[in-house]
C-alpha positions in Angstrom: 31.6 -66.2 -58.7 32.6 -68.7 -61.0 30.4 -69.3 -64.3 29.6 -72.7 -65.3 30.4 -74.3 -68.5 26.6 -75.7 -68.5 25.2 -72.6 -68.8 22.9 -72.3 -71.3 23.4 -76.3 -72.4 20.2 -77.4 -70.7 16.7 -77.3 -72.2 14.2 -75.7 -70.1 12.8 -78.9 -68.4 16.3 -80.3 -67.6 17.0 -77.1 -65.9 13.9 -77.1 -64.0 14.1 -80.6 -62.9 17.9 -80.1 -61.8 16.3 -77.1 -59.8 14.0 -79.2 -58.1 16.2 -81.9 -57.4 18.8 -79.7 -56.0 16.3 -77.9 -53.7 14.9 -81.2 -52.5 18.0 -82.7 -51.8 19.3 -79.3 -49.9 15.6 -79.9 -47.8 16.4 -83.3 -46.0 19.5 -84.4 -47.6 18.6 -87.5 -49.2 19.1 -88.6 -52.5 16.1 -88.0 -55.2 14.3 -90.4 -56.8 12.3 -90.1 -60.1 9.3 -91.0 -57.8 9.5 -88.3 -55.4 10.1 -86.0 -58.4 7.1 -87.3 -60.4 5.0 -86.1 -57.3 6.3 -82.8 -58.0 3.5 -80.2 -59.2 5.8 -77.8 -61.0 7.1 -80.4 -62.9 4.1 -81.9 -65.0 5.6 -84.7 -67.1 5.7 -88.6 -66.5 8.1 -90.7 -64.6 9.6 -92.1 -67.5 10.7 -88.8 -68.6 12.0 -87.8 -65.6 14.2 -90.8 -65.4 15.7 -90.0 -69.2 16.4 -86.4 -68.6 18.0 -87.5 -64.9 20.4 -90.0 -67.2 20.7 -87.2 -69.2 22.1 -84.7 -66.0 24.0 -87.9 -65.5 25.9 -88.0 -68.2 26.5 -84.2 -68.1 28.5 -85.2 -64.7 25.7 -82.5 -62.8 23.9 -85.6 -60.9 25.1 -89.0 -59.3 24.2 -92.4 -58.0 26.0 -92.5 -54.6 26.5 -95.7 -54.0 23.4 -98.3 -54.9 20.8 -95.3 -54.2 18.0 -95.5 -57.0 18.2 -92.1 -56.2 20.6 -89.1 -57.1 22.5 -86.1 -56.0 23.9 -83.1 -57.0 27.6 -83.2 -58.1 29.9 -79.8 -58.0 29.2 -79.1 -60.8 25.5 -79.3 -60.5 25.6 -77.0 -57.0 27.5 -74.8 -59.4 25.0 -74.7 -62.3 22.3 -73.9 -60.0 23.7 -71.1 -58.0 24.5 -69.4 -60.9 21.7 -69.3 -62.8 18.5 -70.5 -60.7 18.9 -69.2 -57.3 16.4 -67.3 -56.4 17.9 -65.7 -53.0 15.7 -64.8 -50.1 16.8 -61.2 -48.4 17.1 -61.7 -44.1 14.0 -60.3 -41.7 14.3 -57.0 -41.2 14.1 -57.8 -37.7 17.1 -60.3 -37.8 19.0 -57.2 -40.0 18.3 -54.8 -37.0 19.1 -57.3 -34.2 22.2 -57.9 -36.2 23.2 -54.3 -36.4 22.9 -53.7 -32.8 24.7 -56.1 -32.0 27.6 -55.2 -33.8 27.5 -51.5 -32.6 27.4 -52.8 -28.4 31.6 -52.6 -29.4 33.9 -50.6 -30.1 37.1 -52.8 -30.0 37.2 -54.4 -33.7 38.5 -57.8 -32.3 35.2 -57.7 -30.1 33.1 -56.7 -33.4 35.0 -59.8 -35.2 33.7 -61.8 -32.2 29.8 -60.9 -32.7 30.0 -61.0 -36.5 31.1 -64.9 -36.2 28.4 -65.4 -33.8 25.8 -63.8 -35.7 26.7 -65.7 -38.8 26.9 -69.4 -36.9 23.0 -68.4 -35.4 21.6 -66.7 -38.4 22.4 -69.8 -40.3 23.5 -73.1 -38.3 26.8 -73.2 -40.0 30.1 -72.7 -38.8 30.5 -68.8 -38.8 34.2 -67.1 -39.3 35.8 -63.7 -39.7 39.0 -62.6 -40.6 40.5 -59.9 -37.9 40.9 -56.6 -40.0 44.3 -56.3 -41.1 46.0 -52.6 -41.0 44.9 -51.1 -44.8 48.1 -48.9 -44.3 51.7 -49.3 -42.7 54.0 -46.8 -41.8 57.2 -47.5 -40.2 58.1 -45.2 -37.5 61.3 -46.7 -35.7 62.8 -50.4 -35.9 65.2 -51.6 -33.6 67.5 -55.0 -33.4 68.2 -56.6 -30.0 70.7 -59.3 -29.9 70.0 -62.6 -28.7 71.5 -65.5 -27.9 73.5 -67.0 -31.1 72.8 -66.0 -34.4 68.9 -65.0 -33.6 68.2 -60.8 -33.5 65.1 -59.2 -31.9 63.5 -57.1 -34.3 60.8 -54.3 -32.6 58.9 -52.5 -35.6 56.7 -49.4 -34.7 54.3 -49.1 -37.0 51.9 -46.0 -37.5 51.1 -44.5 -34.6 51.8 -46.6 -31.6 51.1 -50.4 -33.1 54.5 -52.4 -32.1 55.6 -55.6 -33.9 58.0 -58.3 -32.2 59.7 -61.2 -34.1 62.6 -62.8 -33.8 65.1 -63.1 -37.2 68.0 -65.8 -37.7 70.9 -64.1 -39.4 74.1 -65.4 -41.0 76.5 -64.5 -38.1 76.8 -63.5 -34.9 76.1 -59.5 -34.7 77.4 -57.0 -31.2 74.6 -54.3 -30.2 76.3 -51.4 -31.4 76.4 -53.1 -35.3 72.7 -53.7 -34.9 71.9 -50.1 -33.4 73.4 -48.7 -36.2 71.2 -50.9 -38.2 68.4 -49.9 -36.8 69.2 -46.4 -36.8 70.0 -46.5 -40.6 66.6 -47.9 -41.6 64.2 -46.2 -39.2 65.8 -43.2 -41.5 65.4 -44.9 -45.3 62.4 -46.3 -44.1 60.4 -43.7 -42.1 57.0 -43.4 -43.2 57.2 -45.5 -45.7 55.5 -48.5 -45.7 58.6 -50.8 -45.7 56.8 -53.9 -47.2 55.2 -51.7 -50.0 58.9 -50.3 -51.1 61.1 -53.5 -49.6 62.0 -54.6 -53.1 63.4 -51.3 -54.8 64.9 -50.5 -51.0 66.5 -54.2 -50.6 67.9 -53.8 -54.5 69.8 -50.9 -53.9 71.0 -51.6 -50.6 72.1 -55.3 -52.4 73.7 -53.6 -55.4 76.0 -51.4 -53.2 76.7 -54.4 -50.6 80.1 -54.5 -52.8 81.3 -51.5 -51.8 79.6 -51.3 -48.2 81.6 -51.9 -44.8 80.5 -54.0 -42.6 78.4 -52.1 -41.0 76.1 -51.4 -43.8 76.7 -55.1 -45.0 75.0 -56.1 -41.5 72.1 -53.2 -42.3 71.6 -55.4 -45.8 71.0 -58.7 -43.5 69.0 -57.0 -41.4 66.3 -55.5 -43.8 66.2 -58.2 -46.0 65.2 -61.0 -42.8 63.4 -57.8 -41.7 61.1 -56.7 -44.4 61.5 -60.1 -47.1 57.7 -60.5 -46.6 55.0 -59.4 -44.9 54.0 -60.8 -41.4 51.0 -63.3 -41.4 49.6 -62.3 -38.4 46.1 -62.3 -39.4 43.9 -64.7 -37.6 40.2 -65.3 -38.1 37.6 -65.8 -35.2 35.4 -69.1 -35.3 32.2 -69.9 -34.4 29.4 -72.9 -34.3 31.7 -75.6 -35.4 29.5 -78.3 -33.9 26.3 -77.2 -35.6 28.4 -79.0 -38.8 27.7 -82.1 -36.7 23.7 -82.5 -37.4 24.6 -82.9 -41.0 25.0 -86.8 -42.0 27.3 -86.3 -44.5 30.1 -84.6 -42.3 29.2 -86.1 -39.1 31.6 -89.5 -39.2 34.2 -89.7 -36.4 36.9 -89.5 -39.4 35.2 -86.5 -41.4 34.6 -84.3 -38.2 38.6 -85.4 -37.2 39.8 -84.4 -40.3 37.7 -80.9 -40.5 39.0 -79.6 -37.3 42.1 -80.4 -37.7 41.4 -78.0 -40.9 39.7 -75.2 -38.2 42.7 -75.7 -35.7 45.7 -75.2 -38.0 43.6 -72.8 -39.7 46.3 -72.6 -42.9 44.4 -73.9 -45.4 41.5 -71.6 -44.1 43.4 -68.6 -44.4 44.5 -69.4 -47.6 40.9 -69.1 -48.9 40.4 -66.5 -47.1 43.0 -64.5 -49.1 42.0 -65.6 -52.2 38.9 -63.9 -51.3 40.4 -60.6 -50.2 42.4 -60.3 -53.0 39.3 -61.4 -55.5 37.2 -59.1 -53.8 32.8 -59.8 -54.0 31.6 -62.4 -52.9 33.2 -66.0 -53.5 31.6 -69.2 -53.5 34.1 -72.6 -53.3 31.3 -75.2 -53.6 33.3 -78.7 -52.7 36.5 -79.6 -54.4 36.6 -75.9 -55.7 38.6 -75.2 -52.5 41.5 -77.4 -53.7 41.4 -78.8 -50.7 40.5 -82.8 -50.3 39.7 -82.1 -46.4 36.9 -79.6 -47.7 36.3 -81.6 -50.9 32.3 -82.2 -48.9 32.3 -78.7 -47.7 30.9 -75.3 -49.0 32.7 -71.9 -47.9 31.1 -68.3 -49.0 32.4 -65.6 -48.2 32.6 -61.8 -48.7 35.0 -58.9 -47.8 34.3 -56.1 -45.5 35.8 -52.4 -45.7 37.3 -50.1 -43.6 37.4 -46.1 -45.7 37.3 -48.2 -48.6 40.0 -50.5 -48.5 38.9 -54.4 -48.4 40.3 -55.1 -44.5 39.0 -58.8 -44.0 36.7 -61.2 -45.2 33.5 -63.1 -43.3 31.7 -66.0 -44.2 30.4 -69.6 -43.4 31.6 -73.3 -43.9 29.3 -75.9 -44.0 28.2 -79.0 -46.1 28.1 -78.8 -50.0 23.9 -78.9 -49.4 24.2 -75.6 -47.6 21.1 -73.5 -48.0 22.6 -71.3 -50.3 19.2 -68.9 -50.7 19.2 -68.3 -47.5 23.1 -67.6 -46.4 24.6 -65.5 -49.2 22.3 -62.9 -48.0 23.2 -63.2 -44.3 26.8 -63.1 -45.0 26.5 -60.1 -47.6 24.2 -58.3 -44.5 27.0 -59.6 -41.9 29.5 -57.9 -44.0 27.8 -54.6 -44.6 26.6 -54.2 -40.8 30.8 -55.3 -39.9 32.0 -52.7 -42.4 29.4 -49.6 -41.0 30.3 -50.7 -36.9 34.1 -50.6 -38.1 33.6 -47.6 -39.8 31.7 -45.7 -37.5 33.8 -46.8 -34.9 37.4 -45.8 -36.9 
């Protein structure tokens, strides 16, 4: 998680009353007063000195006016400051944690286990609930084969591991007859058998590349073909949504324009999966509170997530969107619970 620059800047009672606000304002999603504040127990001091140390949070940039509100509201910033440092989190019902877990072990297809975890996490906490499909911790190139098409477009068929097959279809610089792109194949299935071929593409692409000089055609075609071939990685993952509409009860995101804008977000699903690598390859849990995303789309939205693992190896990621007021003592447990229950059914089930 990120660390705030705040940290430690606030006296005592500024931290307290940005607590209270925040908590408030998470509650019923209106902006806070000093008045409603003053008729806060915990808080003990005067309305005229909650108004000074709420211009004070103002000018730190952790509260705001929206529009002509007397009242105020938590900024990034001030979401961030508080989940840092004065969250206090509130672990799931053992009963939800059981129900949870039996749910997840009615499967044994992972795609169906994806499936249930998104549903879990949209009921648990009415949010949007989504899970990356486990990607393949380890590849191993068995045979790959080049079809000719029509034009300059090859078939390439990849089996990987034991019996997983990969399809695409490659556009190369000329026009290449099937015998040129059996012998292709042939050569690489060989300099690339149980390898995996994205893991070693670069050292195998550079030598092939240096002796392209001195290489007939033939092997100038078998260049072409594992560098369209093995240049990157597929992006085949996908992730599983669920509860989208339950972002519709909250004010903030509920405009015609906002809810256009944030499924065009879910249905292109880019920009998602962007952040959803970010959080594989961060590993822990990851909090993008608002603008934090980098995206403008999300810039009123919350996403937390947190990895799951298959013998180890980080696989996928699982969390929850929703608006920056998200209840965020409540669903980083459920999404740290989703993620261990996923990790033992996929586990148990690998």
């Amino acid at each position: 998680m990120h660390k705030s620059r705040f940290e430690g800047a606030l006296n005592p009672r500024a931290q307290h009353l940005l607590k209270v606000l925040v908590e408030q304002y998470i509650r019923d999603g209106n902006p806070v007063g000093s008045r409603t504040l003053s008729r806060e127990p915990s808080l003990g001091v005067s309305p005229a000195t909650i108004r000074n140390v709420m211009a004070d949070l103002e000018d730190l940039g952790l509260i705001v006016s929206p529009h002509t509100s007397a009242g105020r509201v938590p900024t990034v910033q001030g979401y961030r400051l508080f989940v840092d440092t004065m969250l206090t989190v509130e672990p799931p019902k053992a009963k939800d944690v059981e129900r949870a877990r039996e749910e997840l072990g009615m499967d044994t297809e992972p795609a169906r286990v994806v499936e249930r975890a998104s549903a879990i996490l949209s009921d648990y906490t009415k949010l949007a609930g989504l899970v990356m499909l486990p990607r393949s911790s380890h590849v191993s190139l068995r045979q790959v084969e080049f079809l000719p098409l029509s034009g300059c477009q090859v078939l390439v068929i990849l089996v990987i591991n034991d019996h997983e097959v990969e399809n695409r279809i490659i556009e190369t610089a000329r026009q290449y007859g099937a015998s040129e792109l059996q012998q292709a194949g042939n050569y690489l299935s060989e300099l690339f058998g149980g390898r995996d071929p994205y893991a070693a593409r670069e050292v195998l692409v550079r030598e092939l590349s240096e002796a392209r000089e001195h290489m007939d055609t033939m092997m100038q075609a078998t260049v072409e073909m594992a560098e369209k071939t093995f240049l990157e990685r597929p992006v085949d993952d996908d992730f599983v949504m669920t509860g989208q509409t339950n972002l519709m009860d909250y004010g903030e995101l509920s405009t015609v324009e906002k809810l256009r804008e944030l499924f065009d977000v879910f249905n292109t699903k880019r920009d998602i999966l962007h952040l959803l690598d970010q959080s594989l390859s961060a590993q822990g849990m990851q909090l993008f509170i608002g603008e934090e995303s980098g995206y403008n789309t999300l810039g009123e939205c919350s996403l937390v997530t947190m990895p799951y693992q298959v013998d180890g190896q980080c696989v996928g990621v699982l969390g929850v969107i929703g608006p920056t007021r998200i209840p965020y003592d409540r669903v980083i447990p459920i999404v740290d619970m989703t993620a261990r229950l996923v990790s033992n059914a996929l586990n148990q089930k690998h």
